[in-house]
C-alpha positions in Angstrom: 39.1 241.7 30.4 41.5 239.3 29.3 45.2 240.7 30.2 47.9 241.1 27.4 50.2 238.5 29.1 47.0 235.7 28.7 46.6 236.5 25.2 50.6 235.9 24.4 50.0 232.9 26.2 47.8 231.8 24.1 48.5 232.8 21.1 52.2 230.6 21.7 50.6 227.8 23.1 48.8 227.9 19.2 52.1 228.2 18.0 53.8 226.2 19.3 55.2 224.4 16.1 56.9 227.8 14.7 58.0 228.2 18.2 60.4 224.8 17.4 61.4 226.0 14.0 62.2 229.4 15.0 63.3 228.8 18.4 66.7 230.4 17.8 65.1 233.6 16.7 63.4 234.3 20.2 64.4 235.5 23.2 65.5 233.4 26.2 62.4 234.2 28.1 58.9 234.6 26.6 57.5 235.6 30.2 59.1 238.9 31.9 60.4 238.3 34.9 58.7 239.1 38.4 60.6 239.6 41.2 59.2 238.7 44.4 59.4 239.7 47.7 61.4 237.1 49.0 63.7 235.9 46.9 63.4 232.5 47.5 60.6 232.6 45.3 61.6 232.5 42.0 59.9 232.7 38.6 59.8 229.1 37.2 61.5 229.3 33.7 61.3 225.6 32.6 57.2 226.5 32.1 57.6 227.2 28.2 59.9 224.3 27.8 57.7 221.6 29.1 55.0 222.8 26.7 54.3 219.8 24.8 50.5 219.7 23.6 48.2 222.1 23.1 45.5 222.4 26.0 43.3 224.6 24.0 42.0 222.4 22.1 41.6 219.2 24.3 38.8 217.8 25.4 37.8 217.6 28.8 37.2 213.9 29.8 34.1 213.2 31.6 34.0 211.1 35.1 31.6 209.9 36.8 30.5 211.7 39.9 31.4 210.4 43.2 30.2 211.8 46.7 33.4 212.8 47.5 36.4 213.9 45.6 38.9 211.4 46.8 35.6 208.9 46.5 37.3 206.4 43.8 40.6 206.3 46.2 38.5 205.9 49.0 36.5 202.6 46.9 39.8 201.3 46.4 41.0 201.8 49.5 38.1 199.8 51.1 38.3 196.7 49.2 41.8 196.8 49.8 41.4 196.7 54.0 38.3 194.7 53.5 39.4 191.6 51.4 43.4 192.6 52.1 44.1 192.0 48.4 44.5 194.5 45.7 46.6 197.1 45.2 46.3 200.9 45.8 49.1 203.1 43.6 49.2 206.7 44.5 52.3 209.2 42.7 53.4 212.1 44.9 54.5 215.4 42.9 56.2 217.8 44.9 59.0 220.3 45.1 62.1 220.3 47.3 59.5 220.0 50.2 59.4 215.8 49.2 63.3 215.7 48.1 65.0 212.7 49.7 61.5 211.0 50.0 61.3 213.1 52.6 57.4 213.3 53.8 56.3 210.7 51.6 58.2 208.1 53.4 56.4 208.3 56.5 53.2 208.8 54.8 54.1 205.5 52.9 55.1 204.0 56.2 51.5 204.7 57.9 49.8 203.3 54.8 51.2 200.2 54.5 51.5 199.5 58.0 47.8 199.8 58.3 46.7 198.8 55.0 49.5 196.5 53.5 52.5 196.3 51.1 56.0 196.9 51.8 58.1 197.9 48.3 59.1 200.9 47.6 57.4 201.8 44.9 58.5 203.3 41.6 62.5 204.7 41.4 64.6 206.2 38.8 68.0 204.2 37.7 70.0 207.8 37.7 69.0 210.9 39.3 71.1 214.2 40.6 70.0 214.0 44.1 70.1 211.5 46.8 66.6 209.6 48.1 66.6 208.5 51.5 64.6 205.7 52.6 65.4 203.5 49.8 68.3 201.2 51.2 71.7 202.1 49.5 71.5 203.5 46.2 74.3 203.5 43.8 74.8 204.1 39.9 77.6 204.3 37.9 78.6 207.9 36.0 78.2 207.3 32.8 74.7 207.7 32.9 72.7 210.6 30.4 69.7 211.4 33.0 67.4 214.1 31.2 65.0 215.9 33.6 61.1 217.5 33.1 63.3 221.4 32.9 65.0 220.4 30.0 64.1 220.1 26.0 64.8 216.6 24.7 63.8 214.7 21.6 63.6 211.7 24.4 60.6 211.8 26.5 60.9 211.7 30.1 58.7 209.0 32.3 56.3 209.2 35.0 58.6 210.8 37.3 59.8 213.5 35.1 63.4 211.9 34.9 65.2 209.2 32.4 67.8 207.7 31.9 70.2 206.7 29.1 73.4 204.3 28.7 76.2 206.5 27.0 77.2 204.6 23.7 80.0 202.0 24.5 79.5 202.4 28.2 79.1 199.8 30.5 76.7 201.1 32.6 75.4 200.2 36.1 72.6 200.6 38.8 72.5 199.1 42.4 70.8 198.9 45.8 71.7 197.4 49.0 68.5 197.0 51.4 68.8 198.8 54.9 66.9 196.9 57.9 63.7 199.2 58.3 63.7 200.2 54.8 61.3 199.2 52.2 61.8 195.9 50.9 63.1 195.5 47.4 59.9 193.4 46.2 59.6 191.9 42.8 61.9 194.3 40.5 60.4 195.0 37.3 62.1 196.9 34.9 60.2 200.5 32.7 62.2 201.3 29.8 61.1 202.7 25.9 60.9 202.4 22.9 64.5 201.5 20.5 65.5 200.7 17.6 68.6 199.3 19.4 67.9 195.3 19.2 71.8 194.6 21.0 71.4 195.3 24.1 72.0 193.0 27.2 70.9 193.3 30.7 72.7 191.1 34.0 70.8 191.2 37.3 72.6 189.9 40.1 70.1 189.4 43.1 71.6 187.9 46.1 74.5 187.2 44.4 72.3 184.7 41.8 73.1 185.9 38.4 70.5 186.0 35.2 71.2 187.4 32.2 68.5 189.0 29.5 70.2 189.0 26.3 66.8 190.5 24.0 65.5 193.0 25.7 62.4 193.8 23.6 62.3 197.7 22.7 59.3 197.6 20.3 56.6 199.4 22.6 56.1 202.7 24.0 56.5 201.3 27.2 58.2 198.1 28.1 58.6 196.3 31.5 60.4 193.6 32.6 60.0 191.4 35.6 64.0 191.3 37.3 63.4 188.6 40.2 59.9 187.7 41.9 61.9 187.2 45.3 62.6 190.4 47.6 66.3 190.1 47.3 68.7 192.5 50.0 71.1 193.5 47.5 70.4 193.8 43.7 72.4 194.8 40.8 71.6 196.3 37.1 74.5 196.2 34.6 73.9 197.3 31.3 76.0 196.4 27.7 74.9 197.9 24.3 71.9 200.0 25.9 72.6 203.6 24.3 69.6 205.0 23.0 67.3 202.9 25.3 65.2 205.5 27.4 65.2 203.6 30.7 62.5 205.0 33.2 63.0 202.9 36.4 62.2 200.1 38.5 59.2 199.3 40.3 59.5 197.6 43.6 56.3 196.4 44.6 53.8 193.1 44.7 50.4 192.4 44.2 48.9 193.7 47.3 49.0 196.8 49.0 49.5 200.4 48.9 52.4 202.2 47.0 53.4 205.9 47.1 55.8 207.0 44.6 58.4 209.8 45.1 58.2 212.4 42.3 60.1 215.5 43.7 60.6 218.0 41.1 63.3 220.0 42.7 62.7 224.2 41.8 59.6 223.8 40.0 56.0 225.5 40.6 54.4 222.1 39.1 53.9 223.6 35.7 56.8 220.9 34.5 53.9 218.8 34.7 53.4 219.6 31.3 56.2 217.7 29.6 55.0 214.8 30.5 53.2 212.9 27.7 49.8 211.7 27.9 50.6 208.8 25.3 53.1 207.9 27.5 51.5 208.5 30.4 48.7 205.9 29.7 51.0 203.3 29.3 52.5 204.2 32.7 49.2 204.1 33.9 47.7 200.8 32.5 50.9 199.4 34.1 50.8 201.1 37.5 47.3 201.9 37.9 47.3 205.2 40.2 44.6 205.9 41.8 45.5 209.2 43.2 47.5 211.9 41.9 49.3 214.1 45.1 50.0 217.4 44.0 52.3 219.7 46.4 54.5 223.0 45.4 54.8 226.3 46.5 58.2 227.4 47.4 59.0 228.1 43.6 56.1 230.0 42.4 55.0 233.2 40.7 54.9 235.8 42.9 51.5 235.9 44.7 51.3 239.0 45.3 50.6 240.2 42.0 46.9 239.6 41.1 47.0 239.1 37.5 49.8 236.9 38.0 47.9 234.6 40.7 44.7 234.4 38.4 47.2 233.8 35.4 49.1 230.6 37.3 45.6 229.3 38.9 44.3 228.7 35.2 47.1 227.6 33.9 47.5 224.6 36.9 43.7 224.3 36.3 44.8 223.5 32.9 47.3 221.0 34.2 44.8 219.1 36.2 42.6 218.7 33.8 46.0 217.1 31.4 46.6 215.0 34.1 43.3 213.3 34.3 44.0 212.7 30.6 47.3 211.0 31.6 46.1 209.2 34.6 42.3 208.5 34.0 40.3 207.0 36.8 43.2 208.7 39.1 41.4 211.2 42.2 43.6 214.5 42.5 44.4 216.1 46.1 46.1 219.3 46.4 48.6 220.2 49.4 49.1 223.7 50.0 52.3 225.2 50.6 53.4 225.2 54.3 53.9 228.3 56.9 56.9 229.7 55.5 58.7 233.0 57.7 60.8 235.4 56.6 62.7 238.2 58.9 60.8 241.9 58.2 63.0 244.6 60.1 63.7 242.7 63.6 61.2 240.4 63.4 60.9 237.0 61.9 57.4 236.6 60.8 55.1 234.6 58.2 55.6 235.7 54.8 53.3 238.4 53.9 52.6 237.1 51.0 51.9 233.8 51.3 47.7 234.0 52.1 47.5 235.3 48.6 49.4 232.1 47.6 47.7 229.6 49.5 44.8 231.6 48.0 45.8 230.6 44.7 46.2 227.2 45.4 43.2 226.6 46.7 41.1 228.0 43.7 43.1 225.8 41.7 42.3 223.0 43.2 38.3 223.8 43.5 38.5 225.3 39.9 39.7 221.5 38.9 37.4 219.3 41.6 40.6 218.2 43.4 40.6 217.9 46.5 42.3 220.1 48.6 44.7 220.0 52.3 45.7 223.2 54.1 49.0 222.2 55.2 49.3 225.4 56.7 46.2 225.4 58.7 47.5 222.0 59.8 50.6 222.9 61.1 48.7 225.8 63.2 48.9 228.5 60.5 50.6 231.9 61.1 53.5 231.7 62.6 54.1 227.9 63.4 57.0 227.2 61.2 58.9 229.8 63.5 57.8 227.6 66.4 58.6 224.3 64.6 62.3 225.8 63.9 62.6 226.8 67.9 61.5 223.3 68.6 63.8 221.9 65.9 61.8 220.0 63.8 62.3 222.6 60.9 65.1 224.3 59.4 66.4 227.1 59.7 65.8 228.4 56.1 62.0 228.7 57.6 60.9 226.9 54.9 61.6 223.1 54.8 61.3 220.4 57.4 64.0 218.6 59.2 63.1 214.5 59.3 61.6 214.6 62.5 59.2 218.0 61.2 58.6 215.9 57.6 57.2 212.9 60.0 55.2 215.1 61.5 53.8 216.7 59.3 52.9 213.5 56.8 51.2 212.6 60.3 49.1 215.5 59.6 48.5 214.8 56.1 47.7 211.2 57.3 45.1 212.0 60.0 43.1 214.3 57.7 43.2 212.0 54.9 42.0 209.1 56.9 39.1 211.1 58.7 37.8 212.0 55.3 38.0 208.3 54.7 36.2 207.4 57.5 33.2 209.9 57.0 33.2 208.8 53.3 32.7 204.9 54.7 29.5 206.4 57.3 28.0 208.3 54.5 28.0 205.5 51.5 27.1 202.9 54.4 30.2 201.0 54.5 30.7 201.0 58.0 27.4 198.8 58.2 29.4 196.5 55.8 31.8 196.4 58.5 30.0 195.6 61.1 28.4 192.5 59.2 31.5 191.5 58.0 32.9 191.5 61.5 
């Protein structure tokens, strides 16, 4: 039998237009709280926020069938090691667990140093939290930056962030390449849609000035190439811009792989809603992804509760299925959560309930043919984020990495992933291709 709380859910989800024009008549939270064991795991609140669309009545969009659920990755992949042209776009969603670009840097690292490329990737102009392995970052303060949590009339981009001049502001972004950092390839400007026709952009790369006096703000989604050079210091200052929704810069070429940095700090991944799927497939006929990371955990509904973990396992199945609407042609993988420990009495122990979580994630994840990475098991399952804290490559929170226990672990992540690839490549006969080719 379907549960009370599913048929509220619902029932909003079909009314969600009174919900806007009676918002100020309801109460602050639609969903009753649940507390959880540890109370690091909190409810996520921004879930009825980032409602958007209505999944009930969208169509599922059929794909063709591939032997393996990463298969059109893989296809991609192999053209791109075979004829060392192309390029292969993958977005990382994550929680805190990816903050900094932690994880995702090394797993970018591996890629490209094996299969090509050497940009960054896609980057915000503003943000609230520092990223690491992206040179020096800098931005100036007058910057609006709206985020995935909260209601806005503007609609945020791919990464669940943008960012908007104040009015009369001067406003300014700018990076400074660090040796062993990825390069700052080929800028090219994302911004919206405006009726602002004023505004005026100067990029100073390498201390070579160019000035863009019409930025066009007529489409959805509008780009614009900055430099085609990889310069070590580049600067973004913008007159006239208020009301331009700026999205970021992409910092990549035409060959190669690219994984983009997404973290969406205190979030379950149900924020994945806001994000438009008009939008979205302009982002995509732009950036091309061709697979969707999806990793979360430390901020979700507590697991314990059965109704609750069958409740938040449809509703990311939901998700999914929205995202392939957003990003079609992109493969999903899921990552589970990670051991996580928490003292009981004297002893410091894995959490009790995080089996029923990884549980959850997993069904998800088959529920929504995506394929699907036991971080857990691949760290060495109960217990081993105790021993990864005694060894310290993890914090002592018992719940995120230090840098040296992200690098390992994206080493995990890397080694599975490319195993799969290789048994994918024996089983559709590429490795015969190989050979001949050789």
């Amino acid at each position: 039998m379907i549960n009370n709380f599913f048929i509220a859910f619902i029932i909003f989800i079909l009314s969600i237009g009174a919900f806007h024009a009676f918002k100020a008549l309801l109460p602050d939270r639609i969903f009753a709280e649940i507390i959880a064991e540890d109370s690091d795991f909190a409810v996520d609140q921004t879930m009825v926020n980032a409602m958007t669309e209505q999944l009930a009545n969208e169509e599922e969009i059929e794909e063709e069938e591939e032997s393996h659920l990463l298969g059109r990755f893989f296809k991609k992949l192999f053209s791109l090691e075979k004829t060392k042209k192309g390029v292969v776009r993958v977005a990382y969603f994550g929680d805190s667990m990816i903050e900094n670009d932690m994880m995702v840097h090394d797993l970018r690292k591996s890629y490209q140093d094996k299969y090509g490329g050497s940009g960054r990737g896609f980057v915000m102009l503003s943000k609230s939290y520092p990223s690491s392995g992206l040179s020096r970052f800098e931005y100036s303060s007058n910057w609006v930056t709206h985020k995935f949590i909260e209601t806005t009339p503007i609609p945020v981009g791919v990464s669940g962030y943008v960012s908007v001049p104040k009015k009369g502001a001067s406003t300014w972004t700018r990076w400074h390449h660090r040796p062993g950092s990825p390069s700052l390839t080929s800028p090219t400007l994302f911004y919206g849609q405006s009726g602002n026709k004023e505004a005026a952009l100067t990029v100073v790369s390498d201390g070579d000035t160019a000035i863009f006096a019409d930025l066009r703000t007529d489409e959805l989604l509008n780009t614009q190439l900055l430099t085609s050079s990889s310069p070590t210091s580049l600067a973004l200052k913008f007159s006239n811009a208020d009301s331009i929704p700026f999205y970021g810069v992409n910092f990549a070429d035409d060959n190669g792989i690219y994984i983009d940095n997404f973290p969406m700090l205190s979030s379950s991944g149900l924020p994945l809603m806001a994000l438009e799927v008009e939008l979205m497939n302009a982002f995509q006929q732009e950036l091309g992804y061709d697979l969707l990371i999806l990793q979360f955990g430390l901020n979700l509904l507590n697991p314990k509760d059965r109704a609750t973990r069958q409740e938040y396992t449809q509703i990311m199945t939901d998700i999914v299925k929205r995202l392939r609407k957003c990003f079609p042609g992109a493969d999903i993988l899921v990552i589970s959560s990670p051991d996580k420990a928490r003292k009981y009495g004297t002893e410091m122990k894995t959490c009790n309930h995080l089996p029923s979580l990884l549980q959850a994630q997993e069904r998800y994840a088959e529920d929504s043919k995506a394929e699907f990475i036991n971080l857990f098991r691949l760290m060495g399952g109960a217990g081993s984020m105790i021993r990864w804290v005694d060894a310290g490559i993890a914090n002592k929170d018992y719940s995120h990495f230090y840098t040296s226990g992200a690098r390992k672990a994206a080493g995990l992540i890397f080694k599975h992933i490319e195993k799969e690839y290789e048994s994918y490549k024996e089983e559709n006969n590429l490795v015969e291709i190989e050979e001949v080719a050789e």
